[in-house]
PASEBA-1860 file (N, C-alpha, C; in nm, 3 decimals):
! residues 257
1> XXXXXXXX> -12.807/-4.835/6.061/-12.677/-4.897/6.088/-12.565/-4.797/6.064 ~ -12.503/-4.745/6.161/-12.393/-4.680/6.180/-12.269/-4.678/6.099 ~ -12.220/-4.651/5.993/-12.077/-4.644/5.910/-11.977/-4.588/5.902 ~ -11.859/-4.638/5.994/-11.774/-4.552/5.949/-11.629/-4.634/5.884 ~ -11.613/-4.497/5.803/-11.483/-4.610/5.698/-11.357/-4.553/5.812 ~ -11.260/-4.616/5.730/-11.066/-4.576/5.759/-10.975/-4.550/5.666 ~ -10.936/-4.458/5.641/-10.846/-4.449/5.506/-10.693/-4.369/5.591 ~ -10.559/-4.433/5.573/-10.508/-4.449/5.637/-10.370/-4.484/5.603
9> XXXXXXXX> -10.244/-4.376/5.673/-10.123/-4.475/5.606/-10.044/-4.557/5.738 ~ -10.125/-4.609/5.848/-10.093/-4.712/5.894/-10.052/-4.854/5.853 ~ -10.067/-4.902/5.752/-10.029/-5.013/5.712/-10.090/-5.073/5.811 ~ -10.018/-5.212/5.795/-10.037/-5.361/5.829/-9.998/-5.395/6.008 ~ -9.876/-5.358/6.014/-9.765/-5.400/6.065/-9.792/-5.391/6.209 ~ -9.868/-5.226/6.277/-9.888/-5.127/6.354/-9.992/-5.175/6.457 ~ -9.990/-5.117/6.589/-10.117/-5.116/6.660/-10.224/-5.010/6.625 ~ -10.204/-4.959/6.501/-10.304/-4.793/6.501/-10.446/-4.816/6.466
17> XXXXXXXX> -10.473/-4.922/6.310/-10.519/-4.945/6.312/-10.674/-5.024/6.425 ~ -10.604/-5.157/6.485/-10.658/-5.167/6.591/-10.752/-5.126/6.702 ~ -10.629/-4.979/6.730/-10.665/-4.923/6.860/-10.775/-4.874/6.837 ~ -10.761/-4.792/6.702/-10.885/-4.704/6.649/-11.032/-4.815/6.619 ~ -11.043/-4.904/6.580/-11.141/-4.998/6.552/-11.196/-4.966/6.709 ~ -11.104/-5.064/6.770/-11.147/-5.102/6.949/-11.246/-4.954/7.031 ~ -11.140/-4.847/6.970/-11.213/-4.731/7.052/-11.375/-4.683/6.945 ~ -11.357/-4.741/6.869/-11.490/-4.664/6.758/-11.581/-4.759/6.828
25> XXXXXXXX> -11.539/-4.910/6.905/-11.639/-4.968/6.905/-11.710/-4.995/7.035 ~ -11.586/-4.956/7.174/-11.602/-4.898/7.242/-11.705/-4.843/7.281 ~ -11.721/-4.699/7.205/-11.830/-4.634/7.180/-11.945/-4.637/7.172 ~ -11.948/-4.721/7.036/-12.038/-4.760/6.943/-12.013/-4.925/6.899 ~ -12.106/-5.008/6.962/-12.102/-5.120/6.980/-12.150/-5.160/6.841 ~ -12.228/-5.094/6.791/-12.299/-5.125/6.684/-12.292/-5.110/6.537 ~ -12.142/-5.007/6.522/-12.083/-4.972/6.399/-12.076/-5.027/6.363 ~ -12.056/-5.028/6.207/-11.952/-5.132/6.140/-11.851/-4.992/6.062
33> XXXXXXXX> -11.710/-5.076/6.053/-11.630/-5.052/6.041/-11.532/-5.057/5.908 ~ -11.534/-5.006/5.847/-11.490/-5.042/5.694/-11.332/-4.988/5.646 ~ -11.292/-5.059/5.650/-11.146/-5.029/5.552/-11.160/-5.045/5.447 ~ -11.120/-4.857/5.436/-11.101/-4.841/5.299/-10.955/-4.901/5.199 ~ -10.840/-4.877/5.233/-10.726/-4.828/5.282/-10.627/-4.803/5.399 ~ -10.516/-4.893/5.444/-10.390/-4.865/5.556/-10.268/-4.836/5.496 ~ -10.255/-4.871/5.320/-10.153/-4.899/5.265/-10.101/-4.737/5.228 ~ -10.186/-4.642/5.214/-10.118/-4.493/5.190/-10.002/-4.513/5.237
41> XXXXXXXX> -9.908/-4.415/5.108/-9.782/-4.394/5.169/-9.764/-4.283/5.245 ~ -9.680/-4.347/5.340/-9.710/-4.229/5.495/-9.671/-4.074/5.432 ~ -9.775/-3.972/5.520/-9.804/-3.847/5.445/-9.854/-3.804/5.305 ~ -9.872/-3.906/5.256/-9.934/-3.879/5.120/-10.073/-3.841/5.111 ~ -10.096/-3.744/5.145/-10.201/-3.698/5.111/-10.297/-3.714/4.992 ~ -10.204/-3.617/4.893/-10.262/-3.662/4.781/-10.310/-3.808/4.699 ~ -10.215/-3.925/4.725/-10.262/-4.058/4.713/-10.408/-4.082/4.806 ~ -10.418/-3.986/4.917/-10.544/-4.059/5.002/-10.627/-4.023/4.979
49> XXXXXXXX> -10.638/-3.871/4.893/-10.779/-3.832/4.804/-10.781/-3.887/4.714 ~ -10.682/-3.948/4.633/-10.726/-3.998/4.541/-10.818/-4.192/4.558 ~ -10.756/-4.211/4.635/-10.824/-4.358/4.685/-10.972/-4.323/4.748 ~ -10.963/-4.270/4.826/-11.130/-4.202/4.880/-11.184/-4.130/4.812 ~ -11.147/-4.082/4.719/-11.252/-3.987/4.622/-11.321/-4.115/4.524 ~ -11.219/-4.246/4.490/-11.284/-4.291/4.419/-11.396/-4.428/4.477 ~ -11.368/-4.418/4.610/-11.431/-4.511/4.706/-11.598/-4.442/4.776 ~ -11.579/-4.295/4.836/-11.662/-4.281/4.880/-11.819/-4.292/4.854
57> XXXXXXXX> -11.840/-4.220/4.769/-12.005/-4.197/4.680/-12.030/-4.374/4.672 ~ -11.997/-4.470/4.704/-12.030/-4.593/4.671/-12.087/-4.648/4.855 ~ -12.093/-4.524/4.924/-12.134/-4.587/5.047/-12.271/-4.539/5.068 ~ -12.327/-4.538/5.166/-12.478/-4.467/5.187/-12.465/-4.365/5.251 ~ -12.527/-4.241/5.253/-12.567/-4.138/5.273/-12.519/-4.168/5.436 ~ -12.513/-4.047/5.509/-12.486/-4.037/5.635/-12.373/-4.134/5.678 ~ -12.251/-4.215/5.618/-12.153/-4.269/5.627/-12.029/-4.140/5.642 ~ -11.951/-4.178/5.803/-11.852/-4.055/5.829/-11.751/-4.164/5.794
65> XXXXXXXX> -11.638/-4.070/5.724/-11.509/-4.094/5.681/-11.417/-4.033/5.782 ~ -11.300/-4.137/5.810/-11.224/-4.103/5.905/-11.096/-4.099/5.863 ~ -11.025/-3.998/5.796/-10.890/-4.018/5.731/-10.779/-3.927/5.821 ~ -10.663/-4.102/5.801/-10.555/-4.078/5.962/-10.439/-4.102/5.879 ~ -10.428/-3.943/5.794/-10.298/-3.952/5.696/-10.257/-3.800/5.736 ~ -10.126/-3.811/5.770/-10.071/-3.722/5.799/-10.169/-3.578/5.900 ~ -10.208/-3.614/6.020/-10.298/-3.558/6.084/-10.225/-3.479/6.201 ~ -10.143/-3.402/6.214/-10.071/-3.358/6.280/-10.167/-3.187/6.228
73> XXXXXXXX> -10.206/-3.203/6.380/-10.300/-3.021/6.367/-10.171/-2.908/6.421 ~ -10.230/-2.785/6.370/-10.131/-2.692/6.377/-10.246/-2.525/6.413 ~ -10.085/-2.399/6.380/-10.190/-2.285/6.368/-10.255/-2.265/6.219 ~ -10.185/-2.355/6.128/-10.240/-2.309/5.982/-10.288/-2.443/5.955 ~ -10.282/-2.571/6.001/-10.375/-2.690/5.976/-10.501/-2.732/6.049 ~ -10.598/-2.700/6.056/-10.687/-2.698/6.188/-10.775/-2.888/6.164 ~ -10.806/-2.981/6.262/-10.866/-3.029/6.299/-11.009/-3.015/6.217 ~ -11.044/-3.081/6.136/-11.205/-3.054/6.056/-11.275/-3.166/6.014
81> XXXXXXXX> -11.381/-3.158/5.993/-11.510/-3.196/5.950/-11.552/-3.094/5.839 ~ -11.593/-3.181/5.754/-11.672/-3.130/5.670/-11.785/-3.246/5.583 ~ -11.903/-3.168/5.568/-11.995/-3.227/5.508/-12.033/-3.224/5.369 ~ -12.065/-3.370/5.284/-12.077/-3.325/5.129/-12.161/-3.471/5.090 ~ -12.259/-3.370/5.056/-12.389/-3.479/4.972/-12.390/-3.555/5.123 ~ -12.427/-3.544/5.230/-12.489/-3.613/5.334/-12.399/-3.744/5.373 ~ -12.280/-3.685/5.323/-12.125/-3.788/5.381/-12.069/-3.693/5.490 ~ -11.982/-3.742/5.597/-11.922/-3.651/5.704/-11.724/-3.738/5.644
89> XXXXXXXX> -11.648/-3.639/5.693/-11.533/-3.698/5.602/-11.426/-3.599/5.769 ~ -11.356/-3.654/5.856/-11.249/-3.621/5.930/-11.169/-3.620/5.933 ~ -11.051/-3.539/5.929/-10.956/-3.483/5.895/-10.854/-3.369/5.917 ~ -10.741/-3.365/5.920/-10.669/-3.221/5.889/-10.715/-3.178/5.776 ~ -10.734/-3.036/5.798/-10.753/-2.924/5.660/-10.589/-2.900/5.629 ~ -10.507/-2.943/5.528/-10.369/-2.947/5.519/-10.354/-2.929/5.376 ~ -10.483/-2.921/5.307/-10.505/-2.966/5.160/-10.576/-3.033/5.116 ~ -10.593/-3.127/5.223/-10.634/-3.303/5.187/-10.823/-3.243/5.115
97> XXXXXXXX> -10.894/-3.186/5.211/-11.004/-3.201/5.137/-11.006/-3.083/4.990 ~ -10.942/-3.048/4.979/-10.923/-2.949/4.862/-10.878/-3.025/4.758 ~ -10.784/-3.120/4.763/-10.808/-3.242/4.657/-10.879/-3.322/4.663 ~ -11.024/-3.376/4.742/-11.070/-3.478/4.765/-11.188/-3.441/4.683 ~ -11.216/-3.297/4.697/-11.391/-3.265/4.639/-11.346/-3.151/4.527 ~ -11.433/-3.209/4.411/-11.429/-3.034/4.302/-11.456/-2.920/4.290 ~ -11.606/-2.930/4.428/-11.629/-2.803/4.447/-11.650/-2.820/4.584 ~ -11.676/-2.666/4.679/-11.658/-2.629/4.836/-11.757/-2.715/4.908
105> XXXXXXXX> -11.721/-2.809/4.987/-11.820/-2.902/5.054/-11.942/-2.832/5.107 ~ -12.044/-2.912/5.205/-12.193/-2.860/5.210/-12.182/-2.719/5.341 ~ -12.051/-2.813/5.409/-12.024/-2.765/5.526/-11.881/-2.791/5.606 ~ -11.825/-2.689/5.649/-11.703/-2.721/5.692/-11.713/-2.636/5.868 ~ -11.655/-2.750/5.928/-11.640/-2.724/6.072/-11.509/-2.747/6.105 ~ -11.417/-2.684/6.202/-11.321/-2.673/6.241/-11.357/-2.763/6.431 ~ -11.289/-2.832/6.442/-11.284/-2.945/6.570/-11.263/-2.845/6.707 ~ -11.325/-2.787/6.782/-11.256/-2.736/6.888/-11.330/-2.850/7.005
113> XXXXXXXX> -11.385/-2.979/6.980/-11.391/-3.096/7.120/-11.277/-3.129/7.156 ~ -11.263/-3.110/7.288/-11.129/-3.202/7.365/-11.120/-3.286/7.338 ~ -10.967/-3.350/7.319/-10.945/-3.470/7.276/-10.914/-3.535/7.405 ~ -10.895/-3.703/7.390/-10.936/-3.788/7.506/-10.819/-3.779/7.542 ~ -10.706/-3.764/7.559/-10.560/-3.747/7.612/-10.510/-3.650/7.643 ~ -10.414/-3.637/7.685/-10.282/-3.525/7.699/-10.204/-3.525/7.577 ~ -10.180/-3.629/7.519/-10.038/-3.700/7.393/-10.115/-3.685/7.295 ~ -10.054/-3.586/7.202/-10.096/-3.523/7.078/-10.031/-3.607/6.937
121> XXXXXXXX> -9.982/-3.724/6.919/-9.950/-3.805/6.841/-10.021/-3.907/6.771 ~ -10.133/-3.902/6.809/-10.265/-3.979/6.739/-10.385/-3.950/6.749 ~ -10.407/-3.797/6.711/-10.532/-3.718/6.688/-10.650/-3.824/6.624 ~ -10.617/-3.909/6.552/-10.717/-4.030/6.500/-10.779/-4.114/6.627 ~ -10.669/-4.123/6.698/-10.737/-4.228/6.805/-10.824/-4.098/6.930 ~ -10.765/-4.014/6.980/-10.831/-3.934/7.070/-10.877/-3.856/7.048 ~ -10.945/-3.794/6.916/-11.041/-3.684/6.850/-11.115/-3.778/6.771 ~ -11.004/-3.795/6.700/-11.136/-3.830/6.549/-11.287/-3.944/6.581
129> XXXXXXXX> -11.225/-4.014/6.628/-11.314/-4.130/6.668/-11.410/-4.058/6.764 ~ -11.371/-3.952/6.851/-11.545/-3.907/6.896/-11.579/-3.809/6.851 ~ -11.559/-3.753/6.759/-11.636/-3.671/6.640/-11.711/-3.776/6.592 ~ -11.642/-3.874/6.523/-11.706/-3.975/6.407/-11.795/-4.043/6.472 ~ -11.801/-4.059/6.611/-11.946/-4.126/6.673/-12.040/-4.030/6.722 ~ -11.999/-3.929/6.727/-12.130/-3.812/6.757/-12.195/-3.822/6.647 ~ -12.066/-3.840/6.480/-12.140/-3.767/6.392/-12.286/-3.920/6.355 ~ -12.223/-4.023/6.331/-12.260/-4.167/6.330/-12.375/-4.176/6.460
137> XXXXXXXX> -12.397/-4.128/6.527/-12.512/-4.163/6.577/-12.608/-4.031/6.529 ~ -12.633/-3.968/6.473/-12.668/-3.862/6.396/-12.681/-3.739/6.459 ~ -12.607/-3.668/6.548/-12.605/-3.553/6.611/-12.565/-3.451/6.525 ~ -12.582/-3.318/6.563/-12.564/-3.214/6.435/-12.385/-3.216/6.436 ~ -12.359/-3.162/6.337/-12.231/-3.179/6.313/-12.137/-2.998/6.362 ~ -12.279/-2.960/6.394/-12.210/-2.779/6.406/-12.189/-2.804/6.561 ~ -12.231/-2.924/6.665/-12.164/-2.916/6.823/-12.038/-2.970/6.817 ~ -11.983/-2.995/6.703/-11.866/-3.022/6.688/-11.774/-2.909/6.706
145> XXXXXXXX> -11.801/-2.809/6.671/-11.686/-2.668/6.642/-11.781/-2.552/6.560 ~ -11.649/-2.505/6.517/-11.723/-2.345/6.471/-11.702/-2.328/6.319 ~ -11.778/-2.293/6.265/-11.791/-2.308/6.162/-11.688/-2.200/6.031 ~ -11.688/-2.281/5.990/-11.577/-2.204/5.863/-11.612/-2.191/5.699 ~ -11.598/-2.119/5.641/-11.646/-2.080/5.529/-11.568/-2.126/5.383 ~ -11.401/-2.145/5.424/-11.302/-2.173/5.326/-11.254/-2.312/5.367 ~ -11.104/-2.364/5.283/-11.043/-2.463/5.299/-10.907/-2.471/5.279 ~ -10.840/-2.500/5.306/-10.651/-2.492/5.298/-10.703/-2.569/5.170
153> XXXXXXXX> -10.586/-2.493/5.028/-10.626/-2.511/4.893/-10.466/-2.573/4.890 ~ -10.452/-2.717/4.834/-10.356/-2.784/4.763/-10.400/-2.797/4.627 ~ -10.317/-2.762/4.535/-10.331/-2.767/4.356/-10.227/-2.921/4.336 ~ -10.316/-2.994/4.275/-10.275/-3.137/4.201/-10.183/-3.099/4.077 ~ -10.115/-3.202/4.043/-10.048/-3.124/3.905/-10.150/-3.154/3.828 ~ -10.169/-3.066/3.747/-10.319/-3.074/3.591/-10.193/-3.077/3.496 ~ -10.279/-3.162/3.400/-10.226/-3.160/3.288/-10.181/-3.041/3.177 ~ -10.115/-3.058/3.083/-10.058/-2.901/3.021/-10.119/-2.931/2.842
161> XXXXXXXX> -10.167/-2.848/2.810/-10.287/-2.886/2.712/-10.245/-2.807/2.592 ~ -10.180/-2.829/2.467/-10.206/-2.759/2.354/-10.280/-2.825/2.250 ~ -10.282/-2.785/2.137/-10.380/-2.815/2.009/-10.269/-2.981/1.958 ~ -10.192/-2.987/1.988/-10.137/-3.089/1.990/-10.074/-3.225/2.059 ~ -10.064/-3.154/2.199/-9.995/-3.229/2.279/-10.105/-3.203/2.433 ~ -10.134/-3.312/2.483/-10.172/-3.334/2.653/-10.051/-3.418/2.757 ~ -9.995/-3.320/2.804/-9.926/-3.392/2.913/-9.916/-3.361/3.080 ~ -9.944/-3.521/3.067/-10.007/-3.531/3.241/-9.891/-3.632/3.262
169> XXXXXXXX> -9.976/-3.626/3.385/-9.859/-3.719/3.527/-9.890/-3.812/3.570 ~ -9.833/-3.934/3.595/-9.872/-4.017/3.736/-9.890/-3.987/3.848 ~ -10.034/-4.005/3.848/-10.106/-3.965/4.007/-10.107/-4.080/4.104 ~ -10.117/-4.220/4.046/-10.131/-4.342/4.132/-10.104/-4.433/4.109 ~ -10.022/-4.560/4.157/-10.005/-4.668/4.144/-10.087/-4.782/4.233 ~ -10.189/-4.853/4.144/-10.243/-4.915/4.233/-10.144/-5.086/4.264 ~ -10.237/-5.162/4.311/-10.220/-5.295/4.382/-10.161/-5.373/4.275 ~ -10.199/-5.351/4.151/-10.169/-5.478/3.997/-10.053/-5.383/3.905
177> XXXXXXXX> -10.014/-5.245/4.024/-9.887/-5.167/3.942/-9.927/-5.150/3.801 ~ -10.082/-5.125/3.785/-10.152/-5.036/3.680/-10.164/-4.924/3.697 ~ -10.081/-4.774/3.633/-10.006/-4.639/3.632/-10.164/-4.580/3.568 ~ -10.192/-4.496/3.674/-10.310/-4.423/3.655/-10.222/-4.273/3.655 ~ -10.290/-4.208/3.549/-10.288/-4.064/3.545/-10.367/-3.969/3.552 ~ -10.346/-3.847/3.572/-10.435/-3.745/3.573/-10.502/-3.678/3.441 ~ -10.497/-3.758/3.338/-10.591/-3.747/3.188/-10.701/-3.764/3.180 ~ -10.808/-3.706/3.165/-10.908/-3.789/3.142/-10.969/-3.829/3.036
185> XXXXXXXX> -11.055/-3.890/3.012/-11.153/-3.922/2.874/-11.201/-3.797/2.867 ~ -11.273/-3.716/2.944/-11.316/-3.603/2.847/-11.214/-3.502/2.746 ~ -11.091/-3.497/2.861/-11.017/-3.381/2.839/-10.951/-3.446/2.669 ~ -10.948/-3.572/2.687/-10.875/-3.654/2.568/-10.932/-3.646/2.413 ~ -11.085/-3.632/2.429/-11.172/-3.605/2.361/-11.190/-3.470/2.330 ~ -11.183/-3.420/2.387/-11.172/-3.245/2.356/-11.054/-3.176/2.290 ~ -10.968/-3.227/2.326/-10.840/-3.203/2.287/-10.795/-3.302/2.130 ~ -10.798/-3.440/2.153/-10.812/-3.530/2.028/-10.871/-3.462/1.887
193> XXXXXXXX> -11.036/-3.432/1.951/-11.147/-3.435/1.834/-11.092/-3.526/1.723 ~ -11.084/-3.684/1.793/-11.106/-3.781/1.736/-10.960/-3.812/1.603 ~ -10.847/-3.711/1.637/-10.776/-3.806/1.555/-10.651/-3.875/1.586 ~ -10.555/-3.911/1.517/-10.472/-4.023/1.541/-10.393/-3.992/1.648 ~ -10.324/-4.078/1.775/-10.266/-4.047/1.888/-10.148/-4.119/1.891 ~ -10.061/-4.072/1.978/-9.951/-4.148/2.075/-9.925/-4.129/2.195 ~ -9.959/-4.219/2.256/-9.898/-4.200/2.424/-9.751/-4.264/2.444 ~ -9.741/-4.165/2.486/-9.576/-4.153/2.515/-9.471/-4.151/2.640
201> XXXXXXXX> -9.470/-4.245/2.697/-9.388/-4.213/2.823/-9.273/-4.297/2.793 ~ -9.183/-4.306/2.890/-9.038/-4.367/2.873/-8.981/-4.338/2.766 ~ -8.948/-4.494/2.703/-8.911/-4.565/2.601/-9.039/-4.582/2.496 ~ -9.144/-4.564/2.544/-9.259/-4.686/2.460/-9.380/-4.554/2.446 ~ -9.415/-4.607/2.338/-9.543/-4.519/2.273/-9.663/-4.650/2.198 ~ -9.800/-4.601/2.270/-9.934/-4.688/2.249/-9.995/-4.609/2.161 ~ -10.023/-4.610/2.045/-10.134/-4.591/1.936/-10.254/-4.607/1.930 ~ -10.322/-4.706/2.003/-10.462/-4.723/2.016/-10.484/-4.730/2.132
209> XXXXXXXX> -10.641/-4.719/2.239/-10.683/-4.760/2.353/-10.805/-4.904/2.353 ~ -10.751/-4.942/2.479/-10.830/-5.088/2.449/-10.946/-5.077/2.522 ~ -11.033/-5.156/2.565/-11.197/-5.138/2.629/-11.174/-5.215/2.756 ~ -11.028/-5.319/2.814/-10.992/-5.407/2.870/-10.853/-5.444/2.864 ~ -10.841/-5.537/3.020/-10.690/-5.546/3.013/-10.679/-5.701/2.866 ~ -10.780/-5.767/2.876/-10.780/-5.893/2.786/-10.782/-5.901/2.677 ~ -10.787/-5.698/2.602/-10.762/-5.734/2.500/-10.610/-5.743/2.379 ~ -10.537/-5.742/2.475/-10.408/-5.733/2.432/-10.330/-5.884/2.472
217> XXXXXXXX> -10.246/-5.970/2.471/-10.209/-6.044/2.458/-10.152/-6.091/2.602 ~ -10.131/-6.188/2.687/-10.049/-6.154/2.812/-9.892/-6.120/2.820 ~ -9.884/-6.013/2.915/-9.720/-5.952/2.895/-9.715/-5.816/2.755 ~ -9.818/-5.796/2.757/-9.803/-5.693/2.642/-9.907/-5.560/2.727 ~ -9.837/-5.438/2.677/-9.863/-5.351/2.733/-10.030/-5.268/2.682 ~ -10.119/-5.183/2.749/-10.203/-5.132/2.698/-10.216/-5.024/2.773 ~ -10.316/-4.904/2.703/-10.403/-4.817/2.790/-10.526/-4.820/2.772 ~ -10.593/-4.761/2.852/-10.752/-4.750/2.828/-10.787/-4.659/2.929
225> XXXXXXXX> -10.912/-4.627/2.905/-10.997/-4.514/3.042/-11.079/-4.594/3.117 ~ -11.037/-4.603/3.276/-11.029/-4.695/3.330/-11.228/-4.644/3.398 ~ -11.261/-4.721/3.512/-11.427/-4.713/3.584/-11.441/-4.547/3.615 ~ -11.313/-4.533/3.646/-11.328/-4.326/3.654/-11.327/-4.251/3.548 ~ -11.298/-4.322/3.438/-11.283/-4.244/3.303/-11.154/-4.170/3.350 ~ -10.987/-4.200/3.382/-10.897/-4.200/3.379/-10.814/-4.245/3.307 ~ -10.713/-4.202/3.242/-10.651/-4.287/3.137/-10.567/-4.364/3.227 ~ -10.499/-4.439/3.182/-10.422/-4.587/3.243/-10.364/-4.655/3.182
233> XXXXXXXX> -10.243/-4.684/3.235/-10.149/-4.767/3.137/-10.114/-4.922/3.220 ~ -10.157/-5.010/3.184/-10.142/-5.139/3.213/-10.067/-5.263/3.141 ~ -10.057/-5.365/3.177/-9.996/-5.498/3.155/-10.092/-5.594/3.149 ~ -10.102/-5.699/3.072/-10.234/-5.767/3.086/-10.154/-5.872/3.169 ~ -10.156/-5.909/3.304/-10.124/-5.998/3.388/-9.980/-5.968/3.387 ~ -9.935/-5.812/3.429/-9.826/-5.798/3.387/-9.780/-5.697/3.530 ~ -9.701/-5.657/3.541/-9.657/-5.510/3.641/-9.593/-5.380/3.550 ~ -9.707/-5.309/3.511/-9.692/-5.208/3.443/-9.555/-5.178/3.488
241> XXXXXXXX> -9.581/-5.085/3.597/-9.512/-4.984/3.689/-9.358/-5.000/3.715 ~ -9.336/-5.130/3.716/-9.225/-5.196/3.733/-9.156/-5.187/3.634 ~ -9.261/-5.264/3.524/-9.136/-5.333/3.423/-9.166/-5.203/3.343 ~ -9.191/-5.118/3.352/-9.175/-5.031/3.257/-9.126/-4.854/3.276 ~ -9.047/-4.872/3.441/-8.988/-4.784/3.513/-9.046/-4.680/3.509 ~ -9.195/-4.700/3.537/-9.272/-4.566/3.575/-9.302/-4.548/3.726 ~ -9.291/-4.396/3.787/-9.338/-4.409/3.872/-9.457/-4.279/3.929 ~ -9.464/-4.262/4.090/-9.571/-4.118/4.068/-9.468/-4.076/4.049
249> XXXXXXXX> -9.602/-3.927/3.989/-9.556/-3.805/3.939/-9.497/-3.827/3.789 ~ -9.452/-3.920/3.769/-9.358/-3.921/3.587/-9.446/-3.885/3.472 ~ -9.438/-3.829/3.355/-9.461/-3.765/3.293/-9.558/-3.866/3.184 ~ -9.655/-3.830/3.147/-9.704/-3.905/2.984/-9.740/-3.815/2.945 ~ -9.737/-3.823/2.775/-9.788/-3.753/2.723/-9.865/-3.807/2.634 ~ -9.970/-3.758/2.546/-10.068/-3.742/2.426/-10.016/-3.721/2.279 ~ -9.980/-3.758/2.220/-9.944/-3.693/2.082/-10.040/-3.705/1.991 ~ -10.103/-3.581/1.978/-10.192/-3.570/1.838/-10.102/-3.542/1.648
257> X> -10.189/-3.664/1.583/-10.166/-3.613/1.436/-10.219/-3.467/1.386
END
């Protein structure tokens, strides 16, 4: 059974979505079709690795990813495919897969198939979708284009690390406006070696981490390391993000005793 996802800052509102379904199916009568994601904020790249990095590995093997975020090809953005752990993932090389994977995918191909139009404004609808059904019906992925060895490298902000202090950023705001950062449990642990903390952003500093949003009271604030082992600052039935004027990119920090 044929898979291909959508990760995407089309929103709701649009015919893009749509068109792209209709033509995948077109094709391929037999796909199924998965939304990941339409809500990316338009051009955000970095938000769309971060939503598909934490989505993908949860699909089956030979599942092509079709991501239609900021896809405008160029002489220094090329049209690509690339392969990792027996996933196919489509795309501009713009950065996007250089934040998506930790290390150099299995295989990277650069797109030189004609696209189905003349009108170069929705490379998703007249490329991507017949890459993603060549790749989806299992054809090699190298009659796609020519093969490439590197990747257009975008650097995430990393956190800034002394014997005392870890400070990272807001990388994401999800759906419940629970403020995910770029900390992790290991790095927290390494850096900690287990003694007394403060997290610190705004106005407000958290002393302990909880295992859950339920264990704090409703309307009262918490963090914890969330299914990615990410740190996270939440509301128990609350809007972090909001009521507590954080947004991306803003600063937290770690305070070690």
């Amino acid at each position: 059974m044929p898979i291909i996802t959508l990760t995407s800052d089309w929103g709701q509102k649009d015919h893009y979505a749509g068109a792209v379904k209709g033509a995948i199916l077109t094709k391929m009568p037999e796909a199924t079709i998965v939304d990941i994601s339409h809500q990316i904020p338009p051009f955000e790249i970095e938000q769309a690795a971060f939503v598909l990095k934490n989505a993908w590995r949860n699909f089956p093997k030979g599942t092509v990813h079709i991501i239609g975020v900021n896809t405008e090809e160029s002489d220094k953005f090329g049209h690509t495919v690339v392969e990792k752990d027996g996933h196919f993932f489509i795309g501009t090389d713009n950065g996007f897969f250089s934040l998506l994977f930790d290390q150099l995918p299995d295989k990277i191909i650069e797109l030189t198939i004609t696209q189905e139009s003349n009108h170069f404004t929705f490379s998703t609808l007249h490329r991507f979708v017949k890459a993603a059904v060549h790749l989806a019906a299992g054809k090699p992925v190298e009659e796609l284009g020519s093969v490439h060895d590197k990747l257009v490298e975008k650097i995430l902000l990393r956190p800034v690390v002394d014997e005392q202090v870890i400070k990272g950023h807001v990388i994401y705001i999800d759906r419940y406006e629970n403020v995910i950062t770029n900390i992790t449990e290991g790095l927290f642990k390494e850096i900690g070696k287990g003694r007394k903390f403060s997290i610190v952003f705004r106005s407000y500093s958290i002393t302990k981490l909880s295992q859950s949003y339920t264990d704090v009271a409703p309307g009262e604030i918490l963090a914890l390391f969330d299914s990615s082992g990410i740190l996270e600052i939440a509301m128990n039935q609350g809007n972090a993000a909001g009521l507590l004027g954080l947004d991306y990119k803003d600063m937290v920090r770690i305070e070690f005793e």
